[in-house]
ZAVO-491243 format. One record per residue (C-alpha): residue in three letters; x, y, z. Coordinates in steps of 0.1 Angstrom, whole numbers, plus 5000, padded with zeros to 4 digits. Example, Ala and Ser with C-alpha at 12.3 -4.5 7.8 and 13.67 -1.06 7.14 Angstrom:
<resn=ala&xx=5123&yy=4955&zz=5078>
<resn=ser&xx=5137&yy=4989&zz=5071>
END
This chain:
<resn=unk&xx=5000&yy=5000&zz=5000>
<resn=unk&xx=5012&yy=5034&zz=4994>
<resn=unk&xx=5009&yy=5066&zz=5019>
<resn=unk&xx=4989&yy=5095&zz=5016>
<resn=unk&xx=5008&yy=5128&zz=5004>
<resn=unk&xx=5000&yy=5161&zz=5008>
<resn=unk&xx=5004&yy=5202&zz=5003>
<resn=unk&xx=5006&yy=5232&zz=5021>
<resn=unk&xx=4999&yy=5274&zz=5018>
<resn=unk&xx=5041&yy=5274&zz=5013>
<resn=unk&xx=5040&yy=5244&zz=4985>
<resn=unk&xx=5054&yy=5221&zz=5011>
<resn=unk&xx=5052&yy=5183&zz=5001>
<resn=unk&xx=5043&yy=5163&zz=5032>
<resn=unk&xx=5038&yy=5125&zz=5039>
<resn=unk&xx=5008&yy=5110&zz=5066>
<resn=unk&xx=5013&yy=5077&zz=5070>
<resn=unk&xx=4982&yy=5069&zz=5089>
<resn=unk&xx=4963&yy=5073&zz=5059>
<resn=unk&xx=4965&yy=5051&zz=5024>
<resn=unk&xx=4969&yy=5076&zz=4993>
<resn=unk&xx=4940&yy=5070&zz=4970>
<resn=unk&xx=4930&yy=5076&zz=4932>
<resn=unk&xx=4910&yy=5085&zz=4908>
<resn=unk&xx=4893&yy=5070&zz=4876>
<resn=unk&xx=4868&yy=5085&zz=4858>
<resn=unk&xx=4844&yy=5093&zz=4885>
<resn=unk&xx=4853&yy=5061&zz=4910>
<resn=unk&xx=4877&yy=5071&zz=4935>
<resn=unk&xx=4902&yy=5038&zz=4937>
<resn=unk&xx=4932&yy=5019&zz=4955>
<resn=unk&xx=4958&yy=5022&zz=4929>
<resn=unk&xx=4972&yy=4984&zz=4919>
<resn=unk&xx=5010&yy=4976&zz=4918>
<resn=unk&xx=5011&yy=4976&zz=4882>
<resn=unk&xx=4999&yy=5009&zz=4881>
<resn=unk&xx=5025&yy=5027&zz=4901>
<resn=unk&xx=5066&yy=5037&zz=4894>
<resn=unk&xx=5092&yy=5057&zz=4918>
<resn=unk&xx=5088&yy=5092&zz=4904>
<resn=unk&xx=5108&yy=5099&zz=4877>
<resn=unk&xx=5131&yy=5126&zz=4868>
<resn=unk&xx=5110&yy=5153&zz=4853>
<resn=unk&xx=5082&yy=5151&zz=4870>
<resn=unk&xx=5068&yy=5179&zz=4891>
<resn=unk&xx=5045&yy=5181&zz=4921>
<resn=unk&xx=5017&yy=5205&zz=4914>
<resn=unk&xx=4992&yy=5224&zz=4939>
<resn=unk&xx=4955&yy=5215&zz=4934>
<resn=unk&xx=4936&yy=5245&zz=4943>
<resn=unk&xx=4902&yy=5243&zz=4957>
<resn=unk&xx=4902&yy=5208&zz=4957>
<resn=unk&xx=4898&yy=5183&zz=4993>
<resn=unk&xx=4916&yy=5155&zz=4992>
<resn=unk&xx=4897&yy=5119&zz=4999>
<resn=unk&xx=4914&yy=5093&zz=5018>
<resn=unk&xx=4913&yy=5066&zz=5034>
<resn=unk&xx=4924&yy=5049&zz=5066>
<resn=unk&xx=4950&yy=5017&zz=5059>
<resn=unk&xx=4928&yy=4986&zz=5059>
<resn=unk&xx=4894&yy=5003&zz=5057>
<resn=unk&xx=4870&yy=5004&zz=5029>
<resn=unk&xx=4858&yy=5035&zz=5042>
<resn=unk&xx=4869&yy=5068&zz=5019>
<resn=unk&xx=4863&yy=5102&zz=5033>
<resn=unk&xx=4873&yy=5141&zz=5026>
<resn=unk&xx=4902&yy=5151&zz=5047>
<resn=unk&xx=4897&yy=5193&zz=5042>
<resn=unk&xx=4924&yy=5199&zz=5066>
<resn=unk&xx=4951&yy=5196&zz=5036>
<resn=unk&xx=4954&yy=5206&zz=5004>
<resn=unk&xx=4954&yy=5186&zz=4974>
<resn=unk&xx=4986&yy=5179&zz=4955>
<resn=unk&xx=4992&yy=5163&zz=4918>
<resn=unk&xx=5022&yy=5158&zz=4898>
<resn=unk&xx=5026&yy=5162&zz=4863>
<resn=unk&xx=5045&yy=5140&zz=4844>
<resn=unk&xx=5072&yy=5145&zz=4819>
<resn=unk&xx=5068&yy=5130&zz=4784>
<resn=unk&xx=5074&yy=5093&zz=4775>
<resn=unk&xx=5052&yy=5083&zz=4807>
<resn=unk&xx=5015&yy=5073&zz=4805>
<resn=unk&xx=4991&yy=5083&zz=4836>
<resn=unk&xx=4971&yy=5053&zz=4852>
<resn=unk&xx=4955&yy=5073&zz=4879>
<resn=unk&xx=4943&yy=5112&zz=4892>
<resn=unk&xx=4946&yy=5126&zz=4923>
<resn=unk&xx=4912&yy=5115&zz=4940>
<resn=unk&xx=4896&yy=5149&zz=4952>
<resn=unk&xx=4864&yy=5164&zz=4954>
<resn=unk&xx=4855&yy=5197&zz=4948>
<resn=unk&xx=4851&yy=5223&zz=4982>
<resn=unk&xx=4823&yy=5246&zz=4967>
<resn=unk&xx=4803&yy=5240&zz=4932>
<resn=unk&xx=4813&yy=5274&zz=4926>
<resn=unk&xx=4848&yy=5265&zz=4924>
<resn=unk&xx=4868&yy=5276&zz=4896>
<resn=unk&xx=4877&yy=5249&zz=4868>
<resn=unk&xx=4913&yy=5237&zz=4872>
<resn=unk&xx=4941&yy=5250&zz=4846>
<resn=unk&xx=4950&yy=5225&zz=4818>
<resn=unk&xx=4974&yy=5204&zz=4832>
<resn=unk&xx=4975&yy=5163&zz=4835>
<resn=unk&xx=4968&yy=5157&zz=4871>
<resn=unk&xx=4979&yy=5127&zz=4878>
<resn=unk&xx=4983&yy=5107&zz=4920>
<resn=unk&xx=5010&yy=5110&zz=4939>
<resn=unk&xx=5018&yy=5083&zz=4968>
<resn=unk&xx=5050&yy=5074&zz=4990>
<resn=unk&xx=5061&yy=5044&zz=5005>
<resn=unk&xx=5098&yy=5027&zz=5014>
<resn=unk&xx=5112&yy=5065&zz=5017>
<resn=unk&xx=5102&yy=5076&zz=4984>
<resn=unk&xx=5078&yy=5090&zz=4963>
<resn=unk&xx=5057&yy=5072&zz=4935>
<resn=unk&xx=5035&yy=5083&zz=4907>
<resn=unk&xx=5003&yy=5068&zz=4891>
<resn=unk&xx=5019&yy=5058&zz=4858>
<resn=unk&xx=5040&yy=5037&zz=4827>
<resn=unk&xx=5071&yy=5044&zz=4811>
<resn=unk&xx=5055&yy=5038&zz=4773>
<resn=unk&xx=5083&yy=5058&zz=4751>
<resn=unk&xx=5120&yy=5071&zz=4756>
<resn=unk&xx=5135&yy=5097&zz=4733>
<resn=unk&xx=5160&yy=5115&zz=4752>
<resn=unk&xx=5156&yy=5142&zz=4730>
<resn=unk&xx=5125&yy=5155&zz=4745>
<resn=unk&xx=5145&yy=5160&zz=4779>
<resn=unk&xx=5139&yy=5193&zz=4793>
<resn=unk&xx=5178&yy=5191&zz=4803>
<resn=unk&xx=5185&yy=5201&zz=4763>
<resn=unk&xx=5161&yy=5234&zz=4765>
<resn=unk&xx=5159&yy=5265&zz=4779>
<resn=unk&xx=5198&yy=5267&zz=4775>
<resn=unk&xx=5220&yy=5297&zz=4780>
<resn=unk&xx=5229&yy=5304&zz=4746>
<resn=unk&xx=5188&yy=5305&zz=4735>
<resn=unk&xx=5186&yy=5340&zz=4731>
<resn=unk&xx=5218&yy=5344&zz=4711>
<resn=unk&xx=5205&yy=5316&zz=4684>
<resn=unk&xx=5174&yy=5335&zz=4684>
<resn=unk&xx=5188&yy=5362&zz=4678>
<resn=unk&xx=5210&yy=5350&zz=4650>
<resn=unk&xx=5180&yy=5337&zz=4632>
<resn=unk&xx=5161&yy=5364&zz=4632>
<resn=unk&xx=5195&yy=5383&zz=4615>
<resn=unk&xx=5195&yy=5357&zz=4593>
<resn=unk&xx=5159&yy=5357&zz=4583>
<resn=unk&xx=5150&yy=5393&zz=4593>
<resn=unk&xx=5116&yy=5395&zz=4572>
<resn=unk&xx=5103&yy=5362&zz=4582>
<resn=unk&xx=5071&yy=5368&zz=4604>
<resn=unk&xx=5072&yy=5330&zz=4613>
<resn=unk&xx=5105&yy=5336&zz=4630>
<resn=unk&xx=5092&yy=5362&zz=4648>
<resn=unk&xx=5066&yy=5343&zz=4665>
<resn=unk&xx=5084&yy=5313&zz=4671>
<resn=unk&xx=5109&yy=5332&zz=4692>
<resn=unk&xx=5078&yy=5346&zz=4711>
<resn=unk&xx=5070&yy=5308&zz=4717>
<resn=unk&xx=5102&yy=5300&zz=4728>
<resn=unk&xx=5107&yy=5320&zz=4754>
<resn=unk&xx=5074&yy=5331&zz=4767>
<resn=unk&xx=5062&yy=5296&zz=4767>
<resn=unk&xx=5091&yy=5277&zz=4766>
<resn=unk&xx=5079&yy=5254&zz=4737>
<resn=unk&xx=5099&yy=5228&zz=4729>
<resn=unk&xx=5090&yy=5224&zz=4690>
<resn=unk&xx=5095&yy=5261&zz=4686>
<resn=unk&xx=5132&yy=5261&zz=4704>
<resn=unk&xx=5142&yy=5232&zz=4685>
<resn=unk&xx=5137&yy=5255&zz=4655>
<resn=unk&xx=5165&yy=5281&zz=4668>
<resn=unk&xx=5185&yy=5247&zz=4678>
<resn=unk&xx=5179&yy=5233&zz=4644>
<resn=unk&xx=5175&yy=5203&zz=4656>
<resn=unk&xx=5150&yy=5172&zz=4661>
<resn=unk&xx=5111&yy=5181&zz=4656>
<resn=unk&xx=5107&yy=5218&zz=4650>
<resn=unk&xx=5071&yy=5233&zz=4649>
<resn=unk&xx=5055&yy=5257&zz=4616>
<resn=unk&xx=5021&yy=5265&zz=4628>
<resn=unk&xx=4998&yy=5282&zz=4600>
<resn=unk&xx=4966&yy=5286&zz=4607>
<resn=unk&xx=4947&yy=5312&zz=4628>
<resn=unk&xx=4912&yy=5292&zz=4624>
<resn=unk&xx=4897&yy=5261&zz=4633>
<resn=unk&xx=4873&yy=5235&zz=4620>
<resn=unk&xx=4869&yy=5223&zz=4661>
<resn=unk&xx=4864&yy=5238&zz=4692>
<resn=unk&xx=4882&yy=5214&zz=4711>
<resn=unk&xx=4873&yy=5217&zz=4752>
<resn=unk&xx=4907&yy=5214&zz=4766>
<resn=unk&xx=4920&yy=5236&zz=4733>
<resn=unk&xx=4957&yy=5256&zz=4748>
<resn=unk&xx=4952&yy=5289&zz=4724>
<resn=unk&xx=4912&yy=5295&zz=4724>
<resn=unk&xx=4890&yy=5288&zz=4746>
<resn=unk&xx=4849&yy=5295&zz=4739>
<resn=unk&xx=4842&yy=5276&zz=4765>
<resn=unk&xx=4839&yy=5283&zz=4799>
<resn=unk&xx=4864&yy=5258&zz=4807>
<resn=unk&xx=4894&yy=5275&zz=4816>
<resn=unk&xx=4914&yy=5302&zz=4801>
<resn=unk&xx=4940&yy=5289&zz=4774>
<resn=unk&xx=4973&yy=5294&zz=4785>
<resn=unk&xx=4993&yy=5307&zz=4753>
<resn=unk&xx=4983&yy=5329&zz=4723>
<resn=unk&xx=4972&yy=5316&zz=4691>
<resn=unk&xx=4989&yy=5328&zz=4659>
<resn=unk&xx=4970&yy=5361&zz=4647>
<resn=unk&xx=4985&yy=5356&zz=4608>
<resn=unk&xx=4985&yy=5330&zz=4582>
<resn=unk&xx=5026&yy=5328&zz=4571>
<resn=unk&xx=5037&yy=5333&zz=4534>
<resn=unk&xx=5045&yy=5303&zz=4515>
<resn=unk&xx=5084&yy=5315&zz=4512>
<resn=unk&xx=5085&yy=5323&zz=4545>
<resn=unk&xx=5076&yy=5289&zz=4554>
<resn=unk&xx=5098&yy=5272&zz=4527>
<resn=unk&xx=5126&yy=5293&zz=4542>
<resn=unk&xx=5125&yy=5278&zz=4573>
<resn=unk&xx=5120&yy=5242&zz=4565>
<resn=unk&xx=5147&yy=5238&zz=4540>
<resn=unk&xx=5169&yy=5252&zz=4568>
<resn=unk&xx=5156&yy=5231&zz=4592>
<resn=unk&xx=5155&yy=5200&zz=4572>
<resn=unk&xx=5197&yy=5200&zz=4570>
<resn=unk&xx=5201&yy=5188&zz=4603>
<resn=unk&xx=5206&yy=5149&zz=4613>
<resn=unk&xx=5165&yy=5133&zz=4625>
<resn=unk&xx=5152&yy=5165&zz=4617>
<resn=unk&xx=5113&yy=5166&zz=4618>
<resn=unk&xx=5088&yy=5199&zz=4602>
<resn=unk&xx=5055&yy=5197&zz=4621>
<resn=unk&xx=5023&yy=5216&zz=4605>
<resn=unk&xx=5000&yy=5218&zz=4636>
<resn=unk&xx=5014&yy=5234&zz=4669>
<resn=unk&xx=4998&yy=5244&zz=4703>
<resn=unk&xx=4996&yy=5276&zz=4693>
<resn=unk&xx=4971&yy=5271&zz=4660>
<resn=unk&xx=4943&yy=5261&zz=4647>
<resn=unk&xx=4937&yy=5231&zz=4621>
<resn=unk&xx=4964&yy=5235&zz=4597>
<resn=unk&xx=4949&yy=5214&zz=4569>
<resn=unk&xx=4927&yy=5244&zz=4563>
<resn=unk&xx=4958&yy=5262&zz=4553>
<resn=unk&xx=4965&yy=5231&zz=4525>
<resn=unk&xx=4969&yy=5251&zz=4493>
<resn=unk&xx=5002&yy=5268&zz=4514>
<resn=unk&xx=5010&yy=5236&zz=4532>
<resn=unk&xx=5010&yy=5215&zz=4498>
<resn=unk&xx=5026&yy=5245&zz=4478>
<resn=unk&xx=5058&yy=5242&zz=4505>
<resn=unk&xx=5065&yy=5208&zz=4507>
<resn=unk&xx=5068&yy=5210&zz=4467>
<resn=unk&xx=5089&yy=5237&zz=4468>
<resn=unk&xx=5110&yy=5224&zz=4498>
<resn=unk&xx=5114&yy=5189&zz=4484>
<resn=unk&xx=5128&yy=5207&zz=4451>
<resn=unk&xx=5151&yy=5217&zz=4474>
<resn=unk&xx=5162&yy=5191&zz=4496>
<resn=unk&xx=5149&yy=5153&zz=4503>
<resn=unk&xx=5166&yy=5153&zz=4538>
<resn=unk&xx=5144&yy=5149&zz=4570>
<resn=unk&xx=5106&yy=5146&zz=4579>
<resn=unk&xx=5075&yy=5165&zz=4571>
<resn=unk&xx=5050&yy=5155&zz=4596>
<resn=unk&xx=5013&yy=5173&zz=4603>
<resn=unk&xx=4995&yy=5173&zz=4639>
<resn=unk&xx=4956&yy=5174&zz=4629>
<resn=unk&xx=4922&yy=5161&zz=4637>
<resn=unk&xx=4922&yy=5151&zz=4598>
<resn=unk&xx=4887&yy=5163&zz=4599>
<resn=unk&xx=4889&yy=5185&zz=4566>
<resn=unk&xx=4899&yy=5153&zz=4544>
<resn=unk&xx=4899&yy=5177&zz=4506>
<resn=unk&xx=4926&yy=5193&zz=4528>
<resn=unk&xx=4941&yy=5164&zz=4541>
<resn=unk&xx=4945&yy=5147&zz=4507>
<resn=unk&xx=4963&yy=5183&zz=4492>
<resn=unk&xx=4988&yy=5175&zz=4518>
<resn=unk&xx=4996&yy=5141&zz=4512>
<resn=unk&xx=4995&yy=5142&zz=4474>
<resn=unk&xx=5023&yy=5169&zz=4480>
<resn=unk&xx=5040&yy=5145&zz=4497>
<resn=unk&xx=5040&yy=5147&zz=4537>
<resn=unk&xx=5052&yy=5120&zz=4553>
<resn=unk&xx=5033&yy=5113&zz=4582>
<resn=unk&xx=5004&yy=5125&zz=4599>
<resn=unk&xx=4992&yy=5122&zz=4635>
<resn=unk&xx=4958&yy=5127&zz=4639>
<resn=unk&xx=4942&yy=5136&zz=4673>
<resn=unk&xx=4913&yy=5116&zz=4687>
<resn=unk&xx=4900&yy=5116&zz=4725>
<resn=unk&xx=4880&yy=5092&zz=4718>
<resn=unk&xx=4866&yy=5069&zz=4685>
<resn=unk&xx=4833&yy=5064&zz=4704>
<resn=unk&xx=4811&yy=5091&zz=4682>
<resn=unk&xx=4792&yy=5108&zz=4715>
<resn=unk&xx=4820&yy=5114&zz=4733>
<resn=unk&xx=4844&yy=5125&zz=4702>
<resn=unk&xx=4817&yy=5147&zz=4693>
<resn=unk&xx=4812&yy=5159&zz=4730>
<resn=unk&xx=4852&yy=5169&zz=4733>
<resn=unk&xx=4860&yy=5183&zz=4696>
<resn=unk&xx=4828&yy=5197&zz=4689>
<resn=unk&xx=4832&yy=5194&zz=4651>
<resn=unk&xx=4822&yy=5220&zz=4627>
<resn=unk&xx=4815&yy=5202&zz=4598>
<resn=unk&xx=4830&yy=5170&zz=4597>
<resn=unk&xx=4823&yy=5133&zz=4618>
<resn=unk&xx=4847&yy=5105&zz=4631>
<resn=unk&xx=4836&yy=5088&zz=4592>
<resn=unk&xx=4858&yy=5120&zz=4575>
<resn=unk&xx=4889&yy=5109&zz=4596>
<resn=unk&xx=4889&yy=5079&zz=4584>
<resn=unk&xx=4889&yy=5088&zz=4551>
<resn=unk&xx=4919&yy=5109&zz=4554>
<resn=unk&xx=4936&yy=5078&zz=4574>
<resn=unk&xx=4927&yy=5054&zz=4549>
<resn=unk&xx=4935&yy=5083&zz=4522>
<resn=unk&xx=4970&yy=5081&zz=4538>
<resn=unk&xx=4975&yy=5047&zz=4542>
<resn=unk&xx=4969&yy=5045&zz=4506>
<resn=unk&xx=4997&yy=5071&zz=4495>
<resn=unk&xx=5025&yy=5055&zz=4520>
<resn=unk&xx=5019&yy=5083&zz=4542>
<resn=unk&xx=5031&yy=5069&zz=4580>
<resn=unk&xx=4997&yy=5076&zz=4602>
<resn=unk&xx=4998&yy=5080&zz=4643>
<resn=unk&xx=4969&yy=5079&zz=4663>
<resn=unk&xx=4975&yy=5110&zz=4690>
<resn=unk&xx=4956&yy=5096&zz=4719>
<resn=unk&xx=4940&yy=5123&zz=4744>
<resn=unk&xx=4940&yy=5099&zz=4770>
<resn=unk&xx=4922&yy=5102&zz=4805>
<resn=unk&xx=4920&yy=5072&zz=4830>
<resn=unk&xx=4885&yy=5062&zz=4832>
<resn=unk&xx=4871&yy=5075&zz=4802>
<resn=unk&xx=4896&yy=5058&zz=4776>
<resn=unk&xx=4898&yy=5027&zz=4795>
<resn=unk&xx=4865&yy=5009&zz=4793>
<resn=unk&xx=4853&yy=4981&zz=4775>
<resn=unk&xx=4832&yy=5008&zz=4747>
<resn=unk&xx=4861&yy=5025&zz=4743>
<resn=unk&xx=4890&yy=4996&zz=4737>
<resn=unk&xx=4868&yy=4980&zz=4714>
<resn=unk&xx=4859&yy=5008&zz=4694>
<resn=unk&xx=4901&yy=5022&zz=4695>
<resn=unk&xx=4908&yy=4981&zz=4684>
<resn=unk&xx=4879&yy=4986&zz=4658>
<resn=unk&xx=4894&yy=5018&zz=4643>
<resn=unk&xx=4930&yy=5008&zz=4646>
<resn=unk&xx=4917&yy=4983&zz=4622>
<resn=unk&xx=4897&yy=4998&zz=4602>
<resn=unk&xx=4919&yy=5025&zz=4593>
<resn=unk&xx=4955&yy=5007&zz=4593>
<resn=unk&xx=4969&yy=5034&zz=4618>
<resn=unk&xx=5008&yy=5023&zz=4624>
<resn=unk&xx=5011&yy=5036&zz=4655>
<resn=unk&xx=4992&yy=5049&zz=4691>
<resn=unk&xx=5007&yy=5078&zz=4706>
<resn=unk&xx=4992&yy=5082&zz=4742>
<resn=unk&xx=4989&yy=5118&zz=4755>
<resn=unk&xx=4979&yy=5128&zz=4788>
<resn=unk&xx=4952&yy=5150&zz=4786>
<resn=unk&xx=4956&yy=5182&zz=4802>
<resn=unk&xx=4923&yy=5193&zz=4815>
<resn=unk&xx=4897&yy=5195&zz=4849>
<resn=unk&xx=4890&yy=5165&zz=4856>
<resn=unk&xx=4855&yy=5174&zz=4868>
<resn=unk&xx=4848&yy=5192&zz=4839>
<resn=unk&xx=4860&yy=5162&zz=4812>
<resn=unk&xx=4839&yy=5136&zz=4831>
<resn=unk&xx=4811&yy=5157&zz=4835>
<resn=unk&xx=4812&yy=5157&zz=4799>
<resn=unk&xx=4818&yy=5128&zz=4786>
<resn=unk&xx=4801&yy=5088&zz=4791>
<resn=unk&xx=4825&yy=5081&zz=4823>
<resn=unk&xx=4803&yy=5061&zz=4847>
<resn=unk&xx=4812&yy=5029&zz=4827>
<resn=unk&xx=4834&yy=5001&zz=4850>
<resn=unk&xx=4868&yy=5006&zz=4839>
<resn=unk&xx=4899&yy=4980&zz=4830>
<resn=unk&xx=4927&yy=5003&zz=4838>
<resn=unk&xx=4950&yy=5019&zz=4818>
<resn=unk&xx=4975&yy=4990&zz=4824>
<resn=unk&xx=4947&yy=4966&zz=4806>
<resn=unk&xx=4940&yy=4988&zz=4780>
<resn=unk&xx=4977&yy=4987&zz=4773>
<resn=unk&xx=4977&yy=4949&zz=4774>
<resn=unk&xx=4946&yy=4945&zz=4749>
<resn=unk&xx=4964&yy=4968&zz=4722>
<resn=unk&xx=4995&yy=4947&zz=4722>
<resn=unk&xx=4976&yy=4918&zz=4721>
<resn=unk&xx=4945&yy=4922&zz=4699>
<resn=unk&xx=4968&yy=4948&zz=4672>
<resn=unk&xx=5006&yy=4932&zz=4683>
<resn=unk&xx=5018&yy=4952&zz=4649>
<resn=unk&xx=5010&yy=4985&zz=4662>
<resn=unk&xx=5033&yy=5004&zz=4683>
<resn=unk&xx=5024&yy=5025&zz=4711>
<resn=unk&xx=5048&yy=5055&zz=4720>
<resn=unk&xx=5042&yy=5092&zz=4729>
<resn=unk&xx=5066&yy=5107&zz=4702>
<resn=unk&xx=5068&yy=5114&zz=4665>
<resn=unk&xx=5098&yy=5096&zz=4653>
<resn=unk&xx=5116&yy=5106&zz=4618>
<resn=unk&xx=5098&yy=5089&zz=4591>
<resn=unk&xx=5107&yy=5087&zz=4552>
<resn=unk&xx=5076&yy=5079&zz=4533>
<resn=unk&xx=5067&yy=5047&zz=4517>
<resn=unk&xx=5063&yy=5050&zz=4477>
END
């Protein structure tokens, strides 16, 4: 069994071993399992839980209560691990305010250390936050921007690197490993837990989106120069955009041009692959992989997250299928949330699509949003398997589909 751990005003971290630490899935407040539960890793930060009471439990009871004495506390993970569990809270007043987007996940201690709720299911030490934020970023911004001084794109990458610290955007000024072109200003979703709008009253998104659309040069610009470096990777589709298959006609007029120029490295595209007449632009230009965004293939609760404007779950696959056709590598980018993504509906409808579609690879991606507010959403009072299960039906109904949480470099099939 693991202890109970807690917060203070000051951000303390304490430990009560009288009670057992507890967790959270969907809407059932849990014991977390063995198999469920790793020494916290490197990277991983405790996080304060505002407004939240804790629920507990005394060791060998059955008997859960709210201890409002403390404060709740989360961590959040760093990439390449998969959460099992959330903190298990309850709310202090209905009127409290919706939580910021972050992935919550349970916190326990036992034998002198901490442990988190969660699986190691990638490892690229290239995401490491050890290789960002260095010294000498401002000086290869700055060096860009000399070198490209009319580039707008370059302009608001730096913004993104430093005000937000975004990985995809620094790797740009690295030049280096998966570097992010966002595009597009609008939107064919309005995705709950979206990080640069938010229309709903979820909670405010924490960066700004992109207020232009980029010229076709200036994007060219940028990738070829990007594109020299050893596993380099071009991502359409960053945090701080829209849908960038609505921007096609520039997307599929850049790869052409770039590849004219140079057949080094990866174009890749984050979407929701929900404009397929977009979609196809971009793959008959010749991307070379897209990972499509999904929090869940079950229609209700798809519709219920994305809110779609103008396109179903039956468009996506005919962009993956549209792919799969043209040798274009396809990932599944998994929104997962324990609970919700982890019942018998949902694994057979992922297994069903996986299928149906001929996606190559799962990505699983925490995601970042109130917990209340998702399962008050969604179809989450359904008996789940665990996230630990889940994994163990992909591997074994779909064993030739891999399941990571990063985009690797990928040369496309022809």
């Amino acid at each position: 069994m693991f202890s109970y751990v807690y917060t203070d005003d000051n951000g303390d971290v304490f430990v009560d071993e009288e009670f057992q630490a507890l967790g959270r899935s969907g809407n059932q407040i849990v014991e977390p399992l063995e198999e469920e539960m790793i020494p916290m890793p490197d990277g991983a930060t405790f996080i304060l839980i505002p407004e939240r009471t804790p629920i507990v439990s005394k060791f060998n009871s059955f008997i859960r209560y709210p201890f409002p004495e403390n404060q709740q506390v989360g961590v959040i993970l760093p990439q390449g691990y998969t959460r099992t569990l959330l903190p298990a809270f309850t709310k202090e007043e209905e009127q409290a305010k919706p939580l910021p987007l972050f992935g919550y996940t349970m916190v326990a201690h036992r034998d002198g250390q901490f442990y988190v709720a969660a699986v190691k299911t990638d490892e690229d030490a290239t995401w490491n936050p050890e290789h960002y934020n260095t010294d000498d970023l401002p000086k290869k911004i700055n060096a860009l921007k000399n070198r490209f001084p009319k580039n707008k794109l370059v302009k608001h990458l730096s913004n993104c690197a430093i005000h937000y610290s975004c990985f995809t955007a620094q790797n740009i000024f690295y030049r280096r490993w998966e570097g992010g072109i966002p595009v597009s200003p609008a939107c064919n979703a309005d995705c709950l837990g979206c990080i640069s709008m938010q229309s709903s009253e979820c909670c405010p998104a924490p960066q700004q989106r992109i207020t232009f659309v980029p010229e076709v040069n200036e994007m060219v610009e940028l990738m070829v120069y990007h594109l020299q470096s050893d596993d380099a990777i071009i991502s359409y589709g960053q945090g701080c955009e829209g849908e960038p298959s609505l921007q096609s006609e520039r997307i599929a007029e850049s790869i052409t041009l770039t590849r004219e120029q140079t057949q080094k490295g990866t174009i890749n595209a984050n979407t929701n692959a929900g404009y397929t007449k977009g979609i196809k632009k971009m793959i008959d230009a010749g991307i070379d992989s897209l990972r499509v965004s999904l929090n869940s293939m079950v229609a209700k609760n798809y519709e219920a997250y994305y809110k779609p404007n103008g396109y179903t779950l039956d468009q996506v696959s005919e962009s993956l299928l549209y792919a799969d056709q043209k040798g274009c590598y396809t990932y599944l980018n998994l929104l997962l949330f324990p609970g919700v993504n982890d019942t018998h509906q949902e694994a057979e409808a992922l297994i069903d699509f996986v299928r149906k579609n001929k996606v190559k690879e799962i990505q699983f991606r925490n995601l970042n949003i109130d917990p209340d507010y998702y399962t008050n959403t969604m179809d989450a009072d359904a008996e789940p398997l665990g996230i630990t299960t889940l994994i163990a039906i992909i591997n074994q109904e779909l064993p030739e589909v891999k399941i990571g949480n990063y985009s690797k470099p990928r040369q496309r099939n022809t």
